[in-house]
C-alpha positions in Angstrom: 78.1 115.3 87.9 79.7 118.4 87.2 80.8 118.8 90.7 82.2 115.5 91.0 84.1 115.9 88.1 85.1 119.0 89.3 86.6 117.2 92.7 87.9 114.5 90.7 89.9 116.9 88.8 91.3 118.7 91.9 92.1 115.7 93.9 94.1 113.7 91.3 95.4 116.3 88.7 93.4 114.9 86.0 91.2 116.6 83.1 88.0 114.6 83.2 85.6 115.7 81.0 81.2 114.7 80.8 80.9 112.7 77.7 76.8 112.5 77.4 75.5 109.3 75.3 71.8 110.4 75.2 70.2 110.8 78.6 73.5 109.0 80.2 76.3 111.0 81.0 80.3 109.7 82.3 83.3 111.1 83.3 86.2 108.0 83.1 90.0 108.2 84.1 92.2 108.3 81.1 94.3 105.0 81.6 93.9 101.6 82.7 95.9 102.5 86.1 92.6 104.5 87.5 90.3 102.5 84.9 87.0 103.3 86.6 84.1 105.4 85.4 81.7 107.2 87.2 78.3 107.7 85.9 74.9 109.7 86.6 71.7 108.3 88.1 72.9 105.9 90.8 72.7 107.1 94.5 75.7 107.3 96.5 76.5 104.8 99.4 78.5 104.1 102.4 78.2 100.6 102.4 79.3 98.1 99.8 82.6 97.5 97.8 85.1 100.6 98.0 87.2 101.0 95.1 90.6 102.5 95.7 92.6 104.9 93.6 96.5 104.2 93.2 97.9 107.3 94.3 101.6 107.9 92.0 102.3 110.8 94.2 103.1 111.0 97.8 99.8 109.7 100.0 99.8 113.0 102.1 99.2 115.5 99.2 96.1 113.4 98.1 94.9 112.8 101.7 95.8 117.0 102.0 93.8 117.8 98.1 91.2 115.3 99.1 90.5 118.1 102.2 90.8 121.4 100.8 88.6 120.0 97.7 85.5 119.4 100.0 86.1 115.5 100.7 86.4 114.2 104.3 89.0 111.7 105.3 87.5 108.6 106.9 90.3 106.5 107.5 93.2 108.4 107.5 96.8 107.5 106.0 97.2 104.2 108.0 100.7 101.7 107.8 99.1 98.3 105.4 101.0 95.6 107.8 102.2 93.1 105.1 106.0 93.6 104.0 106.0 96.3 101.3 102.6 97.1 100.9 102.7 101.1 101.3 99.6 102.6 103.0 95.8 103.0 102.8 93.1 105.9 103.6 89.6 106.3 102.9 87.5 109.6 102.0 83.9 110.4 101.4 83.8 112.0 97.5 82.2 115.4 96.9 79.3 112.8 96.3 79.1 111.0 99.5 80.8 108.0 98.2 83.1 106.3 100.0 86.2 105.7 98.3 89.7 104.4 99.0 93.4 105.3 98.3 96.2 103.2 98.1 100.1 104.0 97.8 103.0 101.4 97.6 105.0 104.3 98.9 106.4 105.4 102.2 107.2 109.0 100.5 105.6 112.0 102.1 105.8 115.2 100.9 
């Protein structure tokens, strides 16, 4: 847990913290944007549903934090073919989850 905050943290500026309710123990994003929680005892996977993360800054310097954090890009940056829909890339977490992120934007950085 403490390393995934840790990556968490790194990859999208943020300041999660480990809030422990007995045995069970969560890190969760601070606003409904990046409303997810991650909690302890549940084994990591590549197969299954991938939640993405809306990226506010450029795509590249998340794809580029996302690297030098420990994460590996799986997808990388790749053009979403519907009118106005931005871009799309997928990572493996410090965890070994598979993840997604998503940016309206065609800014790089």
């Amino acid at each position: 847990m403490p390393r995934a905050v840790k990556f968490y943290n790194q990859v999208l500026d943020l300041d999660l913290e480990i809030l422990a309710f007995g045995a069970e123990k969560m890190a969760c994003f601070p606003t409904c944007e990046r409303a997810i929680s991650s909690s302890s005892g549940f084994e990591p996977g590549l197969t299954g549903v991938i939640v993405s993360l809306n990226t506010e800054d450029a795509l590249d310097k998340t794809i580029l934090s996302i690297e030098v954090s420990g994460g590996q890009i799986t997808t990388p940056k790749t053009k979403i073919e519907a009118e106005k829909r931005g871009h799309f890339a997928t990572f493996l977490d410090s965890e070994g989850n598979k993840r997604g992120l998503y940016n309206e934007s065609t800014t790089t950085f």
